[in-house]
N, C-alpha and C positions, 0 to 999 in steps of 0.2 A: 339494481346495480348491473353495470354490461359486466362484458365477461373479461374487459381489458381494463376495466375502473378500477384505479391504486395497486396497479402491478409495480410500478417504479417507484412507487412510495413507501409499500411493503420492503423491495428492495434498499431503498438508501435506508428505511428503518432499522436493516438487519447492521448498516454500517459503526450505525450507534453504538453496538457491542462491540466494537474492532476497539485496539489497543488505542491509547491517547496518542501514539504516537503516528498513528493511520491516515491517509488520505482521505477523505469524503468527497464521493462523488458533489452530492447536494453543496458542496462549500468549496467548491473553487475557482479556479479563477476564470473559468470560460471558456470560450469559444472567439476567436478573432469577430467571426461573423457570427451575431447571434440567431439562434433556431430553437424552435417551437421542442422542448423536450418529447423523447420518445415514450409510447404507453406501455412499454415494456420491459425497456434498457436501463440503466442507466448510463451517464454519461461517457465509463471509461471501458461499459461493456460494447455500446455502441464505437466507440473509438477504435477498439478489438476488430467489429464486425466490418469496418469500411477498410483498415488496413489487410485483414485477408479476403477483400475482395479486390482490392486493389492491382493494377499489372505488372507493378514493381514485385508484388511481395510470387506473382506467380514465376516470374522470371528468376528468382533465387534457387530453382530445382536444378538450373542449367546454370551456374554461377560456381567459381571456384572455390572453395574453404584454405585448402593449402598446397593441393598437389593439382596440376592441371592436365583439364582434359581426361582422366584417370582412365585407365581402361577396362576396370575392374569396377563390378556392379554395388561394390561395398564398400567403397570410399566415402568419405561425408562430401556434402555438398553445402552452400550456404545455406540451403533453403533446410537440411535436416540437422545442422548446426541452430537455425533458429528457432525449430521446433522444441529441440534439447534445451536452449536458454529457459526459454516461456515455461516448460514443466520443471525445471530448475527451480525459478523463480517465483513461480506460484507455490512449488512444496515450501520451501521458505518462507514465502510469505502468508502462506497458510498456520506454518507454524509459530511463529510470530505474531498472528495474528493482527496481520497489516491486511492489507486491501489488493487482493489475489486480480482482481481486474484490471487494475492500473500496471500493475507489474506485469502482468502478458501483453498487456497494448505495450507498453514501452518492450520487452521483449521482440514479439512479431515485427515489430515498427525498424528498431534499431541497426539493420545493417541494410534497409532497402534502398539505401544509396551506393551500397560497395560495386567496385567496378568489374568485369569481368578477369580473370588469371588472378583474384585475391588480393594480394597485397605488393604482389608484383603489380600488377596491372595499374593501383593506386599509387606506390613509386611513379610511374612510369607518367601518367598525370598528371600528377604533382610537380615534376618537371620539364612537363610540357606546356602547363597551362598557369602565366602571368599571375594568376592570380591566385594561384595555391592550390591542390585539392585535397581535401580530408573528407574521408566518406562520412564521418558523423555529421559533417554541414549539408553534405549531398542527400544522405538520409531525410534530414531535414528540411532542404529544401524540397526532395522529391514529395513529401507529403503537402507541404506549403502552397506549391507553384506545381509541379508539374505532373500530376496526376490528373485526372479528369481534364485534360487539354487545357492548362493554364489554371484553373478553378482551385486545384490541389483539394483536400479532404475536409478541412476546416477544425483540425482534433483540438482536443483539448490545451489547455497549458499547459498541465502537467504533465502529461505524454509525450507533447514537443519538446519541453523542458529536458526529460527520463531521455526521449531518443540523441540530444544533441550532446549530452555531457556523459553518454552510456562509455565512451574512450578512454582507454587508462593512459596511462605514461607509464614508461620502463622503471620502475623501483616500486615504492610503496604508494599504491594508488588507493588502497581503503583507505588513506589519509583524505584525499582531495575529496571524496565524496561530500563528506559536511561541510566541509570549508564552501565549497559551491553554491550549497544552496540546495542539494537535489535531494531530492523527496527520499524518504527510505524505500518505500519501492524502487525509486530510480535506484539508488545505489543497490540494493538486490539485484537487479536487473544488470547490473558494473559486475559486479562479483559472478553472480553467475556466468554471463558471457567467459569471466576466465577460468569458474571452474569447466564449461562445458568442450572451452576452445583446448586445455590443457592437457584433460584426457582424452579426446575424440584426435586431438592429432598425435597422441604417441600413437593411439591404433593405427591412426594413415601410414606414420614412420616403418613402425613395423610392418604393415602389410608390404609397404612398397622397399622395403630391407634399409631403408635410410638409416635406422635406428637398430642396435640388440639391444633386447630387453637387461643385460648384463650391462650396459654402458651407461643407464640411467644414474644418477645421483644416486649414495646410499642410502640419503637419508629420504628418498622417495620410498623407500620398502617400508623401512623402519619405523617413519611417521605417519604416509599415507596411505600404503598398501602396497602388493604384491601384484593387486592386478586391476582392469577399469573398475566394476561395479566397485570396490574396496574404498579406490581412491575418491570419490564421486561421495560415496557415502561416509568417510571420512571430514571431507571438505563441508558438506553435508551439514553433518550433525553438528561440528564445531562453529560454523558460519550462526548456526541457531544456540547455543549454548553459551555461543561468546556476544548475542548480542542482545540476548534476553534484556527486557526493560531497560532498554540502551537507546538514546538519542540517537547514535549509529551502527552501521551496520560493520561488522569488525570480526576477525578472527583472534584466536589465541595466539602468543608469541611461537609456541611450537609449531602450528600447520602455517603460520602466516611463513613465519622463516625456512619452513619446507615448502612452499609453495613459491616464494619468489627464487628459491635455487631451480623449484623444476621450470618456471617461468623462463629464467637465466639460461639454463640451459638449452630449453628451444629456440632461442632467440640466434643461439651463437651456434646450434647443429641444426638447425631443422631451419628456422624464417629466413635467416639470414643468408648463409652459403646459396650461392648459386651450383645447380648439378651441374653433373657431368654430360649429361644426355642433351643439355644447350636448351630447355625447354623454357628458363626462365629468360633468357636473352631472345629467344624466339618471341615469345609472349610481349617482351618488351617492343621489339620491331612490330611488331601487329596492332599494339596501339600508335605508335609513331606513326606510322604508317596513314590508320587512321582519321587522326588527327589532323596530318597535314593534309591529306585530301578532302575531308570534311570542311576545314578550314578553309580551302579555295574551291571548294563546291557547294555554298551553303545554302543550294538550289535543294538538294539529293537529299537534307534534311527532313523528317517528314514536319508536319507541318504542326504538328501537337507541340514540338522543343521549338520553334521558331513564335517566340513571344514576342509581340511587336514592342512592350515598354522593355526588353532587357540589353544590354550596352552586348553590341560584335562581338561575336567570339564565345557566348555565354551557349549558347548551343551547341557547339561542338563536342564539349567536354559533358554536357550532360545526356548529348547523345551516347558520345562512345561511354560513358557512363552506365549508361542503361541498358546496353547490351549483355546478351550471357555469352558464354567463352563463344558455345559454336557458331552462335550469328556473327560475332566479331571473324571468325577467324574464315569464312566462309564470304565476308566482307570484305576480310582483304584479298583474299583471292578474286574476288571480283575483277579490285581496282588492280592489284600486281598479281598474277596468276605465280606461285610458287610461295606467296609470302608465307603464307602458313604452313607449309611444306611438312613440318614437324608434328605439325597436328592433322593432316590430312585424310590419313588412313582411319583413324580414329573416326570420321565423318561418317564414312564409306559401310 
């Protein structure tokens, strides 16, 4: 026998033992284009291995989270938000005893569409471009199409599935997870993204003084905890105790209804308001900016986003898409010298 004979058979054997409720590599739905299985993978750990090698997922160390540009070395970034998710979601689904590799490929995978300045930047998008933009489509498409120069990754279904519907809506989004369709890893993968994004940005708040730790909800102390690890590990164990031998993945009524007040609240102090320091309206002119000159320059495009079957205009946005904050911002000053005036020193 060689030394790589029934390495991935051993492996999908061990899957046999995962809960009834578990995904199986060996039992699903495929691959768009099919491929000769790997002698050592399987198919959701290979899916893992091409998303972090991918250029998207490199480019999320230089990607917004919530506060842009940050000047301070211990801000989160998307790319250590998405690290957070994946060991999130694997603790989870380990204990659960779901299928730890489908849930970090959907993990890794799930925001390598987000555009640069966060969620500003994807506003700002979104009303530029005819045709809508939402990073979980972008995500999506970025693996689909525009990775390997048009070729995209060829991941699984259930990974494409986990990364496109990983987006909650503002109330109760544990609900929508079943109703979807999405695998209980996907939804692990839903939930965790908002315990990781919830307490990784009070840290930002406070570091950057947005936030006093006295201003939070009471019932954030009381129910969740006093402080990050508390909260995390609250969210945690309850996320796994309320879903034991559960068709979904679900919290208790007490952290779920402390969890949509602390949710509520950064929405309407932290996501929402625009500062005072004009960085998010700056951010905004920078993609505009972009946009329209990309738009009537779609020479400057490199030629990896210029796909000869996709309708005008569909490059623009997945160019300025694919940027991280500083190439965007270093971009516009290219074309308008001063647009990024706000973030410039921060270059330097």
């Amino acid at each position: 026998m060689g030394s790589l004979d029934g390495v991935r058979e051993r492996l999908e054997e061990r899957e046999e033992s995962l809960s009834p409720y578990a995904a199986r590599s060996a039992r699903g739905r495929g691959r768009e284009e099919p491929e000769e299985p790997s002698p050592l993978r399987t198919e959701y750990q290979r899916d893992r291995d091409r998303i972090i090698h991918s250029k998207a997922f490199r480019r999320l160390k230089h990607k917004t989270q919530v506060f842009i540009a940050p000047m301070g070395d211990h801000y989160f970034t998307r790319l250590t938000h998405t690290l957070e998710v994946a060991q999130i979601a694997r603790t989870i689904s380990r204990a659960l005893n779901l299928n730890e590799d489908l849930a970090e490929a959907v993990a890794l995978g799930h925001d390598l569409g987000h555009t640069p300045f966060g969620h500003v930047g994807e506003e700002a998008l979104d009303s530029l471009d005819p045709r809508g933009f939402r990073h979980a489509r972008q995500s999506l498409r970025t693996v689909d199409r525009l990775e390997k120069g048009g070729r995209g990754l060829n991941l699984t279904w259930e990974v494409r599935q986990g990364i496109v519907l990983h987006s909650k809506p503002r109330g109760d989004f544990l609900e929508n997870g079943s109703a979807d369709g999405l695998s209980l890893e996907g939804q692990i993968v839903r939930v965790s993204d908002a315990v990781a994004y919830l307490n990784h940005d009070i840290a930002d708040a406070l570091r950057a003084g947005v936030l006093s730790v006295d201003e939070l909800p009471g019932v954030v102390g009381t129910t969740l905890g006093d402080r990050h690890s508390k909260r995390i590990d609250t969210m945690v164990r309850d996320i796994v105790e309320s879903s034991w031998a559960s068709a979904s993945i679900t919290m208790s009524r007490p952290v779920r209804d402390a969890v949509y007040t602390l949710r509520e609240f950064m929405f309407e102090n932290v996501y929402e308001p625009e500062r005072d320091n004009g960085e998010e309206a700056a951010a905004r002119r920078v993609v505009a900016l972009l946009y329209d000159h990309y738009g009537s320059h779609a020479e400057e495009i490199p030629a990896e986003y210029r796909l000869d079957d996709e309708e005008p205009g569909r490059a623009v946005s997945d160019y300025v898409a694919g940027m991280t904050d500083h190439f965007a911002i270093r971009a516009a000053e290219r074309i308008e010298p001063g647009a990024g005036r706000a973030f410039v020193s921060r270059l330097l």
